[in-house]
C-alpha positions in Angstrom: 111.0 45.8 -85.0 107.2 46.4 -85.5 105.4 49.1 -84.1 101.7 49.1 -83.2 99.1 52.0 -83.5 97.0 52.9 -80.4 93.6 51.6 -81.3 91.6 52.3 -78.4 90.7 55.2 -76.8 93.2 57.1 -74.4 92.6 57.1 -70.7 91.8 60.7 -71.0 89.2 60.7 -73.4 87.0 57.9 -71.4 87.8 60.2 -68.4 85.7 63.0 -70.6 83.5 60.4 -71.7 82.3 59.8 -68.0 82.1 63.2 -66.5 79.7 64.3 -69.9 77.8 61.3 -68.8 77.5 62.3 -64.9 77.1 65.5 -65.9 73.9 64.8 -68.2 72.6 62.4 -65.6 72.9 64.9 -62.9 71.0 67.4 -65.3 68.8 65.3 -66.4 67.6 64.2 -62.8 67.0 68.1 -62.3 64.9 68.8 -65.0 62.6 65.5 -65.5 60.9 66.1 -62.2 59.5 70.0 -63.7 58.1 68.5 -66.5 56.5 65.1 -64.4 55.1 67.8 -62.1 53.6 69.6 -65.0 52.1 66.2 -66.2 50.7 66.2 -62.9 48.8 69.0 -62.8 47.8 68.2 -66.5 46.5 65.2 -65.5 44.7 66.8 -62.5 43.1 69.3 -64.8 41.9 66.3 -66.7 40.5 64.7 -64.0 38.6 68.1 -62.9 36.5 67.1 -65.9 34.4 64.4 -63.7 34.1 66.2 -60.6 31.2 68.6 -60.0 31.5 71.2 -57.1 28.8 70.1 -55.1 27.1 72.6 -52.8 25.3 70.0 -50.8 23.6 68.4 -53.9 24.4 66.4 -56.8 23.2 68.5 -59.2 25.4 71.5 -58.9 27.3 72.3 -61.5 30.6 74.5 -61.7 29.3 77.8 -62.3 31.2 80.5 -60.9 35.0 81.5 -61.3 35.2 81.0 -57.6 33.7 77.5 -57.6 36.3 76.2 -60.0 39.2 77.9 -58.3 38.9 77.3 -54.9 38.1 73.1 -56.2 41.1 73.1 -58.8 43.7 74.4 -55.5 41.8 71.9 -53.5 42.6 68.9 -55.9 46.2 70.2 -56.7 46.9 70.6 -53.1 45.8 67.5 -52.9 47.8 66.3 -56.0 51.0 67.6 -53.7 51.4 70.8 -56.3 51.4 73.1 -53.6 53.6 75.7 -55.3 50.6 76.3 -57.1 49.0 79.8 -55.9 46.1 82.0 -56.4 47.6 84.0 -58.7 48.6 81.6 -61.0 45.1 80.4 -62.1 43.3 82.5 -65.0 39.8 81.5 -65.5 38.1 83.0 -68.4 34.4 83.3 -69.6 34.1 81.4 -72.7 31.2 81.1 -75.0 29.7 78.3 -73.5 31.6 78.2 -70.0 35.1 79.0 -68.9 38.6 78.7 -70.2 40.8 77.3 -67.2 44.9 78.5 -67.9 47.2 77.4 -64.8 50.5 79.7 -65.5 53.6 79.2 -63.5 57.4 78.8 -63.5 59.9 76.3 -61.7 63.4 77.1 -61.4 65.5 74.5 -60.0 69.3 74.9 -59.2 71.7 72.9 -61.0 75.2 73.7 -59.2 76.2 77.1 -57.9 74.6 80.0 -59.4 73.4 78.0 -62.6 69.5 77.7 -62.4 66.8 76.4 -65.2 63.7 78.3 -65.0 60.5 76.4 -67.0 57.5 78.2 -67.6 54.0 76.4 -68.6 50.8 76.8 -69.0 48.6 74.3 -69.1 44.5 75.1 -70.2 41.5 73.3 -70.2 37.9 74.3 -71.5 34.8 74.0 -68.9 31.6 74.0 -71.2 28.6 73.4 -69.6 29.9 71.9 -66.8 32.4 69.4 -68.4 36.3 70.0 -69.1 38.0 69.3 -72.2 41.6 69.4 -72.6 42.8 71.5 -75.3 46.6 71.8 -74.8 49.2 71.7 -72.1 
């Protein structure tokens, strides 16, 4: 009598197989939304670069910290980023205008006591009145 080799994989190894695949899934749908909020607020920074804080004309540039701060937490606000605070936002004089650096973390929980904690930083330049992006 012949006998035939197992050739396929055992019942316990596609058991593995589909709780490493849950498990990544169930990761992965934790962490994507960080970074897609951080590509929010990039993409609000970006934006920033065609508004002007108006002061009841057209003509009004952004000039002062306080200018740019209080319209960046109005469009991010706006943008739904409300974890977004004060104290996060660094504006610096620059040569030719201001260096924008919004610096925060996000921890979400995974299960239990197992958290992931992101930090980022994303920076734009305000010359003259105009943004450029020059990292994120």
């Amino acid at each position: 009598m012949e006998r035939y080799k197992q050739t396929g994989a055992s019942p316990l190894a596609v058991l593995f197989l589909i709780v490493l695949i849950i498990f990544t899934a169930l990761i992965g749908a934790r962490i994507v939304p960080l970074y897609m909020g951080n590509y929010q607020i990039q993409s609000t920074l970006a934006d920033f670069s065609t508004q002007t804080i108006a002061a009841g004309d057209n003509e009004s540039f952004m000039t002062t910290e306080s200018m740019i701060r209080r319209k960046l937490l109005r469009k991010l606000y706006m943008s739904d980023m409300r974890f977004i605070k004060d104290s996060d936002i660094t504006i610096a004089k620059i040569n030719d205008g201001y260096r924008v650096t919004v610096k925060y973390n996000r921890r979400e929980k995974i299960y239990g006591n197992l958290d992931v904690i992101a930090d980022f930083s994303p920076t734009v330049d305000i010359p003259n009145g105009k943004i450029q992006r020059i990292n994120g």
